[in-house]
C-alpha positions as a LaTeX table, in Angstrom:
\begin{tabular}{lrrr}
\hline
Residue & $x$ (\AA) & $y$ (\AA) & $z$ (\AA) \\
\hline
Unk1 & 18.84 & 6.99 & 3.73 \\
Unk2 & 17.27 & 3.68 & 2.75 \\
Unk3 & 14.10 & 2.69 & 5.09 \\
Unk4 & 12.97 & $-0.85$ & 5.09 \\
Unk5 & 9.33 & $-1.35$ & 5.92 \\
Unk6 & 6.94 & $-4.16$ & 6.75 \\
Unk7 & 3.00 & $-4.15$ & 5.77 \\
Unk8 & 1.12 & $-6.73$ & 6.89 \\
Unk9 & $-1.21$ & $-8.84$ & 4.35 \\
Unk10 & $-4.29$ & $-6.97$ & 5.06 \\
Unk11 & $-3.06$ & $-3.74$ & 3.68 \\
Unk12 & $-2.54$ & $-5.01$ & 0.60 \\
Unk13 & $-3.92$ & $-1.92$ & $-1.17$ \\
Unk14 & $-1.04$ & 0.05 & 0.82 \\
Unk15 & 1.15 & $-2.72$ & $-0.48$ \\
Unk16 & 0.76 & $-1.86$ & $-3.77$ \\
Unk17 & 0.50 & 1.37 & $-3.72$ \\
Unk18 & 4.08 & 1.74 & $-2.12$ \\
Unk19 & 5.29 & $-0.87$ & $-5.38$ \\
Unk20 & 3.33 & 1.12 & $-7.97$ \\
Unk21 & 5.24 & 4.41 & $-6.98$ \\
Unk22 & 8.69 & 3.68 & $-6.70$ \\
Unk23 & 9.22 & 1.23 & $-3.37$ \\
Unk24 & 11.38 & $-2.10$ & $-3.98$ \\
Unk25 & 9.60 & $-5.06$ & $-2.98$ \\
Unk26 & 12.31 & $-7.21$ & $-1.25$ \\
Unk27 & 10.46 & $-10.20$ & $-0.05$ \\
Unk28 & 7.39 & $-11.42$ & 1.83 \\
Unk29 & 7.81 & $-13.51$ & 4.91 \\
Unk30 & 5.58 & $-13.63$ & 7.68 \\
Unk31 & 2.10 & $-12.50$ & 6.39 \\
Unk32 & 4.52 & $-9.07$ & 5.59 \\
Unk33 & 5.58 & $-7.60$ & 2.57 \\
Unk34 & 9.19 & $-6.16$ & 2.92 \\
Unk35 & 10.03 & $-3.13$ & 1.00 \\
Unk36 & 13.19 & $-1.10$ & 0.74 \\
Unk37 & 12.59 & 2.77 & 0.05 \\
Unk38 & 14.20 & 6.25 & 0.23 \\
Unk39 & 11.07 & 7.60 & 1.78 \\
Unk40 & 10.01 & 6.55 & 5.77 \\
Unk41 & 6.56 & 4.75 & 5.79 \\
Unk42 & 4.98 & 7.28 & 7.73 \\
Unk43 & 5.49 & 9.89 & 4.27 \\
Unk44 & 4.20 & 6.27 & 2.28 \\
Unk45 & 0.89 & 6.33 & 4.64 \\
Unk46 & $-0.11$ & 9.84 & 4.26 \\
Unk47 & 0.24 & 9.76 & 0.49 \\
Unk48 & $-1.29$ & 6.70 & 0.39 \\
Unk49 & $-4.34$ & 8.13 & 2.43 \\
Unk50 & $-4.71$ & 11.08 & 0.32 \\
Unk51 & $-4.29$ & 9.33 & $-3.34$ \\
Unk52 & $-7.04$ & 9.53 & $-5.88$ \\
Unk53 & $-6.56$ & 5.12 & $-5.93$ \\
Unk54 & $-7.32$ & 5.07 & $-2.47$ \\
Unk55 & $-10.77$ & 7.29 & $-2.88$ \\
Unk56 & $-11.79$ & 4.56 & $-5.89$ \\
Unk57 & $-11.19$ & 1.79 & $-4.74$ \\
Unk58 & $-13.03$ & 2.83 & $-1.42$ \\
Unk59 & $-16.12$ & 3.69 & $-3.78$ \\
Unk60 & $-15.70$ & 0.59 & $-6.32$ \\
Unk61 & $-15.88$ & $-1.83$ & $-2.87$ \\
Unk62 & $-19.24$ & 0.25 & $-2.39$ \\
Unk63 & $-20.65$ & $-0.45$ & $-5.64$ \\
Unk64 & $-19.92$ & $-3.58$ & $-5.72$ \\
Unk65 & $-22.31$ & $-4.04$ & $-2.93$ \\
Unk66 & $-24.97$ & $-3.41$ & $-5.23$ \\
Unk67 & $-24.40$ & $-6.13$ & $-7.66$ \\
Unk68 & $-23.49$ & $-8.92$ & $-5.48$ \\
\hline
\end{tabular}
């Protein structure tokens, strides 16, 4: 079963994570990217919360404070 799903602009980190591991980016329209994938966004968001990329870029956002 295909899925489509729709993340708005602002979760652009989600975004990409979905494209880096396998979801088809069919379009953005809206403020939304639109991606087709086997696997429902609700599996996409709890891999996507638990994933070592979310944890670093969390901390590199907090370093960052430092130097700017």
């Amino acid at each position: 079963m295909e899925f489509k799903i729709a993340v708005h602009k602002r979760e652009m980190h989600f975004a990409a994570y979905i494209k880096a591991n396998g979801g088809e980016l069919i379009g953005y329209k809206d403020n939304m990217f639109q991606f087709l994938s086997d696997t429902p966004e609700v599996d996409w968001r709890v891999k996507h919360a638990s994933s070592d990329a979310l944890r670093v870029d969390q901390e590199l956002l907090v370093l960052r404070r430092f130097v700017v």
